[in-house]
C-alpha positions as CSV (number, residue, x, y, z in Angstrom):
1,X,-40.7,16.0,-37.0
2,X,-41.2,12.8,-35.3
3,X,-38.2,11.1,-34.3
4,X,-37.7,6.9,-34.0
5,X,-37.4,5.4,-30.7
6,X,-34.5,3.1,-31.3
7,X,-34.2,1.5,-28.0
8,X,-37.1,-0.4,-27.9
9,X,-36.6,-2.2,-31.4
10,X,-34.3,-5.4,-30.8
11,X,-36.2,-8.6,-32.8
12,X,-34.5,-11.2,-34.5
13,X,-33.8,-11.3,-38.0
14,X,-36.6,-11.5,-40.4
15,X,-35.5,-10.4,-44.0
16,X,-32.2,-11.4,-45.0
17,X,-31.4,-10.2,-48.4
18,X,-27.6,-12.2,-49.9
19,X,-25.6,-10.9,-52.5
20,X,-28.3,-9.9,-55.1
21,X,-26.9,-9.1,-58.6
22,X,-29.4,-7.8,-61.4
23,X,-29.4,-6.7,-65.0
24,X,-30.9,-5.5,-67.8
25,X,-28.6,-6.9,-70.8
26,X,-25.4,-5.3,-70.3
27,X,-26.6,-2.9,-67.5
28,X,-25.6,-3.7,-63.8
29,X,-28.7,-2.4,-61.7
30,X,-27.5,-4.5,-58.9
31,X,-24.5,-5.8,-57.8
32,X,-23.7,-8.2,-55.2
33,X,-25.6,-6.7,-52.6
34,X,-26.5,-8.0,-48.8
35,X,-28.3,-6.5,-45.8
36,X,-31.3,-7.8,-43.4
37,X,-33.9,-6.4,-41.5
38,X,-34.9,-7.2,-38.4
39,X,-38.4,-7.5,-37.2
40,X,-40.1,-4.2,-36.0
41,X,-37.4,-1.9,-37.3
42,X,-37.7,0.9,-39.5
43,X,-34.9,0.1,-42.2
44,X,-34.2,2.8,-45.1
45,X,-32.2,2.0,-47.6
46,X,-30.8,5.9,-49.5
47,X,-28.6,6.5,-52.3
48,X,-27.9,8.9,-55.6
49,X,-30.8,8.7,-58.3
50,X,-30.1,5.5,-60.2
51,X,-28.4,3.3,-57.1
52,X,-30.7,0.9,-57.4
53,X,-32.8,1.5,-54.6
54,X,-36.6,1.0,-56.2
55,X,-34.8,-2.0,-57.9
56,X,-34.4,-3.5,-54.7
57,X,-37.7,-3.3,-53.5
58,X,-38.6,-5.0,-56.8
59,X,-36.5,-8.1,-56.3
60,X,-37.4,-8.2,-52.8
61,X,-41.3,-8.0,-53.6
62,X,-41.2,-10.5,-56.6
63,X,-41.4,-8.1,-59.5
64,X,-38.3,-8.7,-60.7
65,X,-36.3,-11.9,-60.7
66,X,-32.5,-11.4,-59.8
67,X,-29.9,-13.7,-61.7
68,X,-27.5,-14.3,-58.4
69,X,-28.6,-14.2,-54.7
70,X,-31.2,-15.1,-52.5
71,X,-34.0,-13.5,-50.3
72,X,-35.0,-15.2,-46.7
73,X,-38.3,-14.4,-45.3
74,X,-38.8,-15.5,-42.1
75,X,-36.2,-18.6,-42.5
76,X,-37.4,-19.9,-45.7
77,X,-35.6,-19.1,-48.7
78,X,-35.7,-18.2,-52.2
79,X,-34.0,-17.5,-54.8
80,X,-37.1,-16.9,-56.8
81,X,-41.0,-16.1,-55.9
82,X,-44.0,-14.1,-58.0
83,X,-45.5,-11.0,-56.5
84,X,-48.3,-12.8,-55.3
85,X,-46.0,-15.7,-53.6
86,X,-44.3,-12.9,-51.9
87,X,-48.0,-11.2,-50.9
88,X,-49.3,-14.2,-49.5
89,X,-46.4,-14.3,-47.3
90,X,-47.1,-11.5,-45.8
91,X,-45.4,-8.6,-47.4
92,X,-46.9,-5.4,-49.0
93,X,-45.1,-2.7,-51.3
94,X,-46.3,1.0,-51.9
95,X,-44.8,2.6,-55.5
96,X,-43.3,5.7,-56.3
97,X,-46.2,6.4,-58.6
98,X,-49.3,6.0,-57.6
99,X,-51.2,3.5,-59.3
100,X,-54.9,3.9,-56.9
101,X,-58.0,3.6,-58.7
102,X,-59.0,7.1,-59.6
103,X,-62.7,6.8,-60.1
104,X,-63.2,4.3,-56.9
105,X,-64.1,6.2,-53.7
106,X,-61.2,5.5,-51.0
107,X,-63.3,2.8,-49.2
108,X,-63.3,0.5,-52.1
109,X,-59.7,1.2,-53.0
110,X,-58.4,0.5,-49.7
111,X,-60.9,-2.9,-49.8
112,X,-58.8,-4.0,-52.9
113,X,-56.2,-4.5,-50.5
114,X,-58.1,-7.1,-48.7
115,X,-59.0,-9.5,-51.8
116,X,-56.2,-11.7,-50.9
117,X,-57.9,-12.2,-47.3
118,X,-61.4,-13.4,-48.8
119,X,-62.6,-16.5,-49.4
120,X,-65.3,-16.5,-51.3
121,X,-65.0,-16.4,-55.3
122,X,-65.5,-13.1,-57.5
123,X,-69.1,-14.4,-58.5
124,X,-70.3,-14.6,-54.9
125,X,-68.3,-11.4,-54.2
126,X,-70.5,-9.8,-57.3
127,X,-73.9,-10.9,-56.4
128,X,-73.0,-10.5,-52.9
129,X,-75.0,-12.8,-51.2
130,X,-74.7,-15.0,-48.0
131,X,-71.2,-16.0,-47.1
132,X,-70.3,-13.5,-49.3
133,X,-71.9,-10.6,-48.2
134,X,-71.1,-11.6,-44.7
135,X,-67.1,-11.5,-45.2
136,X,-67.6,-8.3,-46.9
137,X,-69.0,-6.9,-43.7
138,X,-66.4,-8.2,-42.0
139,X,-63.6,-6.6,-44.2
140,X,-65.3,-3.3,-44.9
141,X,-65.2,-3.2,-41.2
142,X,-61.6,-3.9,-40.8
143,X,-61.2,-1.3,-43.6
144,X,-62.9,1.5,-41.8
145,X,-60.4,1.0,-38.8
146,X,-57.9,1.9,-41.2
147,X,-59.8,5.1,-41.8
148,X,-59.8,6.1,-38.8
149,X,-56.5,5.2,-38.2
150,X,-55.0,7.6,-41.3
151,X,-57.9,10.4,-40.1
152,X,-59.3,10.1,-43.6
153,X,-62.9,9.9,-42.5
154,X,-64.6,12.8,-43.9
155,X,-62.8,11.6,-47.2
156,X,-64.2,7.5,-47.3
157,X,-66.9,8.0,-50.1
158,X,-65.2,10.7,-51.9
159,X,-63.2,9.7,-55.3
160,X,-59.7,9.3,-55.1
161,X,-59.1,11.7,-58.2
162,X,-60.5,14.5,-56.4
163,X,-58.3,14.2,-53.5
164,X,-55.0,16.2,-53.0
165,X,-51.6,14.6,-53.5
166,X,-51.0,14.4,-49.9
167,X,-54.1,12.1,-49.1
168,X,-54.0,10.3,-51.8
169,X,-50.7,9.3,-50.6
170,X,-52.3,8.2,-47.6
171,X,-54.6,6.0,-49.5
172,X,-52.0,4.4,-50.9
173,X,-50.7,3.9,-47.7
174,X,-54.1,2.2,-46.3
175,X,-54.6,-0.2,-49.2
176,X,-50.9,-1.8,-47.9
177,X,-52.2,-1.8,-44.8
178,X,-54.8,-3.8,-45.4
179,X,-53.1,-7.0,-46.4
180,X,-52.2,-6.8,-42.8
181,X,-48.6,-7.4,-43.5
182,X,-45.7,-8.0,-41.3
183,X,-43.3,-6.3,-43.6
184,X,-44.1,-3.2,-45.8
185,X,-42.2,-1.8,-48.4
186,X,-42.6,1.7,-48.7
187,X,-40.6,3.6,-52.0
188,X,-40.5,7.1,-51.7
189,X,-44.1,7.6,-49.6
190,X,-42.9,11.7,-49.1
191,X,-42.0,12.5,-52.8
192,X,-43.7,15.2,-53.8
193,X,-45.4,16.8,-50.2
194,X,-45.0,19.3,-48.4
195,X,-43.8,20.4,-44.8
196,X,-46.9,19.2,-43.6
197,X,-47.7,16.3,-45.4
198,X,-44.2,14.8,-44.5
199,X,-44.5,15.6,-41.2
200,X,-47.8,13.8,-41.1
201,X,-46.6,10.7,-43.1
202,X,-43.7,10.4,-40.8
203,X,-46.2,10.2,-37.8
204,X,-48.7,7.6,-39.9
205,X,-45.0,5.1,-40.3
206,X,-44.1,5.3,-36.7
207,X,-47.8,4.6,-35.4
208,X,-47.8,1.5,-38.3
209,X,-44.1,0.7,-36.8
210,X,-45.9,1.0,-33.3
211,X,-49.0,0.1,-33.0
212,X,-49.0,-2.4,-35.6
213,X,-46.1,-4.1,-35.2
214,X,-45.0,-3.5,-38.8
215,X,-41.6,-4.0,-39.8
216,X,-40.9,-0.8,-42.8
217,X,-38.5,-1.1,-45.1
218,X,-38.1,2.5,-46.7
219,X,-36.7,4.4,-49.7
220,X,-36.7,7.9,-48.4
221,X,-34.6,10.8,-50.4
222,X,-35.0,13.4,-47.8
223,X,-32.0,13.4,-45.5
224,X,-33.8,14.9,-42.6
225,X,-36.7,12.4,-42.6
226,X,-34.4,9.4,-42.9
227,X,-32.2,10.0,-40.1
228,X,-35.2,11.3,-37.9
229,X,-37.5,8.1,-38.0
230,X,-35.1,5.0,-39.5
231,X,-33.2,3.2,-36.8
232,X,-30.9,1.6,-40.0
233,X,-30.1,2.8,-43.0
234,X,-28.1,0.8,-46.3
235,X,-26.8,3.1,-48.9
236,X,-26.5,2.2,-52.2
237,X,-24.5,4.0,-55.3
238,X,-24.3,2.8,-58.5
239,X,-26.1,-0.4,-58.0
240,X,-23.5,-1.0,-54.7
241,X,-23.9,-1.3,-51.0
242,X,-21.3,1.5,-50.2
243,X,-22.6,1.8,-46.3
244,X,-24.9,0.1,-44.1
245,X,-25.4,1.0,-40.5
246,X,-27.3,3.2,-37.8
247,X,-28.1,7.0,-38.8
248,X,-25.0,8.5,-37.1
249,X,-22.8,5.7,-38.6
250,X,-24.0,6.5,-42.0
251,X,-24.0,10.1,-41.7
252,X,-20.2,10.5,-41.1
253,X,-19.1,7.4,-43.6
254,X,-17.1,9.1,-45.9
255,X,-17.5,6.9,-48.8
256,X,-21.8,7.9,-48.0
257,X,-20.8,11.7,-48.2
258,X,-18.7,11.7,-51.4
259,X,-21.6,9.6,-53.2
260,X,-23.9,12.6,-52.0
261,X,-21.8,15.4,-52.7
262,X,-20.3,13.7,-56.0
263,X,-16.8,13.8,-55.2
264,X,-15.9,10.1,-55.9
265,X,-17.5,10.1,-59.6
Protein backbone atom coordinates (compact mmCIF):
# COMPACT_ATOMS: atom_id res chain seq x y z
CA UNK A 1 0.00 0.00 0.00
CA UNK A 2 1.24 3.44 -0.79
CA UNK A 3 2.01 5.52 2.02
CA UNK A 4 1.71 9.70 2.13
CA UNK A 5 4.66 11.64 2.25
CA UNK A 6 3.82 14.14 5.01
CA UNK A 7 6.80 16.19 5.11
CA UNK A 8 6.60 17.80 2.02
CA UNK A 9 2.87 19.17 2.49
CA UNK A 10 3.05 22.56 4.53
CA UNK A 11 0.54 25.25 2.43
CA UNK A 12 -1.52 27.68 3.99
CA UNK A 13 -4.98 27.34 4.72
CA UNK A 14 -7.36 27.02 1.97
CA UNK A 15 -10.81 25.44 3.31
CA UNK A 16 -11.91 26.53 6.47
CA UNK A 17 -15.06 24.94 7.50
CA UNK A 18 -16.78 27.03 11.14
CA UNK A 19 -19.17 25.47 13.33
CA UNK A 20 -21.59 23.89 10.73
CA UNK A 21 -24.93 22.65 12.28
CA UNK A 22 -27.46 20.78 9.97
CA UNK A 23 -30.94 19.22 10.12
CA UNK A 24 -33.57 17.50 8.81
CA UNK A 25 -36.66 18.62 11.08
CA UNK A 26 -35.86 17.34 14.43
CA UNK A 27 -32.79 15.28 13.32
CA UNK A 28 -29.18 16.75 14.15
CA UNK A 29 -26.96 15.50 11.09
CA UNK A 30 -24.53 18.07 12.10
CA UNK A 31 -23.60 19.80 14.98
CA UNK A 32 -21.34 22.56 15.50
CA UNK A 33 -18.58 21.29 13.63
CA UNK A 34 -15.04 23.10 12.58
CA UNK A 35 -11.84 21.90 10.84
CA UNK A 36 -9.72 23.36 7.63
CA UNK A 37 -7.71 22.00 5.09
CA UNK A 38 -4.72 23.14 3.98
CA UNK A 39 -3.62 23.35 0.46
CA UNK A 40 -2.03 20.11 -1.06
CA UNK A 41 -2.91 17.92 1.91
CA UNK A 42 -4.64 14.84 1.88
CA UNK A 43 -7.45 15.38 4.61
CA UNK A 44 -9.83 12.39 5.64
CA UNK A 45 -12.45 12.94 7.59
CA UNK A 46 -13.74 8.97 9.32
CA UNK A 47 -16.38 8.10 11.69
CA UNK A 48 -19.24 5.30 12.61
CA UNK A 49 -21.97 4.88 9.81
CA UNK A 50 -24.36 7.83 10.33
CA UNK A 51 -21.56 10.58 11.75
CA UNK A 52 -22.28 12.68 9.25
CA UNK A 53 -19.43 12.35 7.16
CA UNK A 54 -21.17 12.36 3.41
CA UNK A 55 -23.28 15.19 4.96
CA UNK A 56 -20.31 17.10 5.20
CA UNK A 57 -19.15 16.91 1.90
CA UNK A 58 -22.64 18.03 0.92
CA UNK A 59 -22.62 21.29 2.73
CA UNK A 60 -19.21 21.80 1.77
CA UNK A 61 -19.97 21.14 -2.10
CA UNK A 62 -23.29 23.21 -2.07
CA UNK A 63 -25.86 20.38 -1.99
CA UNK A 64 -27.08 21.08 1.04
CA UNK A 65 -27.52 24.44 2.75
CA UNK A 66 -26.51 24.37 6.60
CA UNK A 67 -28.73 26.53 9.09
CA UNK A 68 -25.50 27.79 11.34
CA UNK A 69 -21.84 28.14 10.12
CA UNK A 70 -19.83 29.18 7.44
CA UNK A 71 -17.45 27.73 4.68
CA UNK A 72 -14.16 29.83 3.42
CA UNK A 73 -12.68 28.96 0.19
CA UNK A 74 -9.69 30.49 -0.51
CA UNK A 75 -10.53 33.74 1.88
CA UNK A 76 -13.91 34.37 0.68
CA UNK A 77 -16.70 33.31 2.58
CA UNK A 78 -20.05 31.90 2.70
CA UNK A 79 -22.53 30.92 4.45
CA UNK A 80 -24.46 29.82 1.47
CA UNK A 81 -23.50 28.84 -2.35
CA UNK A 82 -25.32 26.32 -5.17
CA UNK A 83 -23.41 23.35 -6.38
CA UNK A 84 -22.44 25.09 -9.37
CA UNK A 85 -21.19 28.42 -7.40
CA UNK A 86 -19.06 26.07 -5.52
CA UNK A 87 -17.92 24.18 -9.04
CA UNK A 88 -16.93 27.23 -10.60
CA UNK A 89 -14.75 27.88 -7.82
CA UNK A 90 -12.89 25.32 -8.37
CA UNK A 91 -13.96 22.41 -6.39
CA UNK A 92 -15.14 18.81 -7.61
CA UNK A 93 -16.99 16.03 -5.56
CA UNK A 94 -16.99 12.21 -6.36
CA UNK A 95 -20.36 10.15 -4.73
CA UNK A 96 -20.60 7.14 -2.92
CA UNK A 97 -22.88 5.88 -5.74
CA UNK A 98 -21.97 6.19 -8.82
CA UNK A 99 -24.02 8.20 -10.88
CA UNK A 100 -21.68 7.87 -14.59
CA UNK A 101 -23.48 7.63 -17.67
CA UNK A 102 -23.94 3.97 -18.38
CA UNK A 103 -24.49 3.95 -22.07
CA UNK A 104 -21.71 6.78 -22.87
CA UNK A 105 -18.24 5.31 -23.67
CA UNK A 106 -15.65 6.64 -20.96
CA UNK A 107 -14.34 9.46 -23.30
CA UNK A 108 -17.51 11.30 -23.34
CA UNK A 109 -18.29 10.69 -19.70
CA UNK A 110 -15.07 12.05 -18.60
CA UNK A 111 -15.75 15.11 -21.31
CA UNK A 112 -18.98 15.89 -19.20
CA UNK A 113 -16.62 17.03 -16.76
CA UNK A 114 -15.25 19.64 -18.90
CA UNK A 115 -18.66 21.55 -19.89
CA UNK A 116 -18.08 24.04 -17.32
CA UNK A 117 -14.66 24.94 -19.16
CA UNK A 118 -16.32 25.57 -22.66
CA UNK A 119 -17.38 28.50 -24.12
CA UNK A 120 -19.32 27.92 -26.72
CA UNK A 121 -23.27 27.31 -26.33
CA UNK A 122 -24.93 23.73 -26.47
CA UNK A 123 -26.18 24.54 -30.15
CA UNK A 124 -22.70 25.14 -31.48
CA UNK A 125 -21.49 22.25 -29.23
CA UNK A 126 -24.33 20.06 -31.21
CA UNK A 127 -23.63 20.98 -34.75
CA UNK A 128 -20.12 21.22 -33.87
CA UNK A 129 -18.81 23.56 -36.11
CA UNK A 130 -15.99 26.23 -36.06
CA UNK A 131 -15.17 27.58 -32.70
CA UNK A 132 -16.97 24.96 -31.54
CA UNK A 133 -15.43 22.10 -32.90
CA UNK A 134 -12.18 23.65 -32.26
CA UNK A 135 -12.58 23.83 -28.29
CA UNK A 136 -13.79 20.32 -28.44
CA UNK A 137 -10.42 19.36 -29.89
CA UNK A 138 -8.90 21.13 -27.38
CA UNK A 139 -10.76 19.42 -24.41
CA UNK A 140 -10.98 15.93 -25.84
CA UNK A 141 -7.36 16.38 -25.87
CA UNK A 142 -6.99 17.40 -22.31
CA UNK A 143 -9.38 14.48 -21.64
CA UNK A 144 -7.16 11.81 -23.21
CA UNK A 145 -4.26 13.01 -20.81
CA UNK A 146 -6.46 11.97 -18.18
CA UNK A 147 -6.65 8.56 -19.83
CA UNK A 148 -3.49 7.97 -19.79
CA UNK A 149 -3.04 9.21 -16.61
CA UNK A 150 -5.70 6.51 -14.84
CA UNK A 151 -4.11 3.73 -17.54
CA UNK A 152 -7.63 3.35 -18.88
CA UNK A 153 -6.66 3.48 -22.52
CA UNK A 154 -7.64 0.22 -23.94
CA UNK A 155 -11.05 1.07 -22.13
CA UNK A 156 -11.74 5.00 -23.90
CA UNK A 157 -14.52 3.91 -26.41
CA UNK A 158 -15.83 1.07 -24.52
CA UNK A 159 -19.34 1.75 -22.52
CA UNK A 160 -19.11 2.45 -19.00
CA UNK A 161 -21.82 -0.30 -18.15
CA UNK A 162 -19.69 -3.01 -19.43
CA UNK A 163 -16.82 -2.03 -17.26
CA UNK A 164 -16.00 -3.67 -13.89
CA UNK A 165 -16.69 -1.92 -10.62
CA UNK A 166 -13.11 -1.09 -10.12
CA UNK A 167 -12.74 1.03 -13.37
CA UNK A 168 -15.68 2.40 -13.35
CA UNK A 169 -14.59 3.85 -10.22
CA UNK A 170 -11.79 5.25 -11.98
CA UNK A 171 -14.02 6.89 -14.39
CA UNK A 172 -15.62 8.50 -11.83
CA UNK A 173 -12.55 9.60 -10.70
CA UNK A 174 -11.44 11.18 -14.25
CA UNK A 175 -14.70 13.10 -14.84
CA UNK A 176 -13.57 15.17 -11.32
CA UNK A 177 -10.52 15.51 -12.67
CA UNK A 178 -11.48 17.12 -15.46
CA UNK A 179 -12.93 20.34 -13.97
CA UNK A 180 -9.32 20.69 -13.09
CA UNK A 181 -10.04 21.50 -9.59
CA UNK A 182 -7.89 22.67 -6.81
CA UNK A 183 -9.92 20.83 -4.22
CA UNK A 184 -11.58 17.40 -4.72
CA UNK A 185 -13.94 15.81 -2.64
CA UNK A 186 -13.76 12.25 -2.72
CA UNK A 187 -16.70 10.06 -0.57
CA UNK A 188 -15.84 6.63 -0.13
CA UNK A 189 -13.74 6.14 -3.71
CA UNK A 190 -12.59 2.33 -2.29
CA UNK A 191 -16.12 1.04 -1.16
CA UNK A 192 -16.73 -1.90 -2.64
CA UNK A 193 -13.03 -3.07 -4.30
CA UNK A 194 -10.81 -5.27 -3.81
CA UNK A 195 -7.11 -5.67 -2.58
CA UNK A 196 -6.07 -4.55 -5.81
CA UNK A 197 -8.34 -2.06 -6.81
CA UNK A 198 -7.65 -0.22 -3.46
CA UNK A 199 -4.26 -0.55 -3.77
CA UNK A 200 -4.51 1.07 -7.20
CA UNK A 201 -6.85 3.92 -6.14
CA UNK A 202 -4.60 4.72 -3.35
CA UNK A 203 -1.72 5.19 -5.95
CA UNK A 204 -4.23 7.20 -8.57
CA UNK A 205 -4.91 9.90 -5.05
CA UNK A 206 -1.33 10.39 -4.22
CA UNK A 207 -0.18 10.93 -8.01
CA UNK A 208 -3.54 13.54 -8.19
CA UNK A 209 -2.12 14.84 -4.64
CA UNK A 210 1.39 14.92 -6.47
CA UNK A 211 1.50 15.67 -9.61
CA UNK A 212 -1.48 17.76 -9.78
CA UNK A 213 -1.30 19.71 -6.99
CA UNK A 214 -4.76 18.68 -5.84
CA UNK A 215 -5.72 19.32 -2.43
CA UNK A 216 -8.22 15.75 -1.40
CA UNK A 217 -10.54 15.87 0.98
CA UNK A 218 -11.56 12.08 1.76
CA UNK A 219 -14.22 9.90 3.36
CA UNK A 220 -12.43 6.65 3.61
CA UNK A 221 -13.95 3.65 5.97
CA UNK A 222 -10.98 1.46 5.76
CA UNK A 223 -8.65 2.04 8.67
CA UNK A 224 -5.59 0.89 6.92
CA UNK A 225 -5.97 3.05 3.83
CA UNK A 226 -6.71 6.16 5.92
CA UNK A 227 -3.85 6.18 8.02
CA UNK A 228 -1.53 5.02 5.13
CA UNK A 229 -2.14 7.98 2.58
CA UNK A 230 -4.02 10.98 4.75
CA UNK A 231 -1.55 13.31 6.44
CA UNK A 232 -5.00 14.61 8.73
CA UNK A 233 -7.70 13.00 9.66
CA UNK A 234 -11.25 14.65 11.53
CA UNK A 235 -13.52 12.09 13.14
CA UNK A 236 -16.86 12.59 13.40
CA UNK A 237 -19.67 10.46 15.68
CA UNK A 238 -23.03 11.20 15.86
CA UNK A 239 -23.02 14.24 13.80
CA UNK A 240 -19.80 15.61 16.21
CA UNK A 241 -16.21 16.34 15.71
CA UNK A 242 -14.92 13.97 18.49
CA UNK A 243 -11.02 14.13 17.18
CA UNK A 244 -9.16 15.92 14.68
CA UNK A 245 -5.51 15.49 14.13
CA UNK A 246 -2.55 13.63 12.30
CA UNK A 247 -2.94 9.65 11.82
CA UNK A 248 -0.95 8.68 14.99
CA UNK A 249 -2.87 11.35 17.04
CA UNK A 250 -6.15 10.01 15.98
CA UNK A 251 -5.30 6.53 16.30
CA UNK A 252 -4.54 6.53 20.03
CA UNK A 253 -7.48 9.27 21.02
CA UNK A 254 -9.47 7.39 23.21
CA UNK A 255 -12.69 9.12 22.63
CA UNK A 256 -11.81 7.92 18.47
CA UNK A 257 -11.43 4.25 19.79
CA UNK A 258 -14.54 3.95 21.93
CA UNK A 259 -16.69 5.49 18.92
CA UNK A 260 -15.14 2.56 16.84
CA UNK A 261 -15.31 -0.16 19.19
CA UNK A 262 -18.85 1.16 20.56
CA UNK A 263 -17.99 1.43 24.07
CA UNK A 264 -19.22 5.01 24.67
CA UNK A 265 -22.94 4.37 23.17
Amino acid sequence: MATADTGRRSGEVILDVKNISLAFGGVKALTDISFNVREHEVRAIIGPNGAGKSSMLNCINGVYQPQQGSITFRGKTFSHMSSRQVAEMGVARTFQNLALFKGMNVIDNIMSGRNLKMKTNLFQQAIRIGAAAREEAEHREFVEHIIDFLEIQAFRKTPVGRLPYGLQKRVDLGRALAMEPQVLLLDEPMAGMNVEEKQDMCRFVLDVNDEFGTTIVLIEHDMGVVMDISDRVVVLDYGKKIGDGTPDEVRNNEDVISAYLGTSH
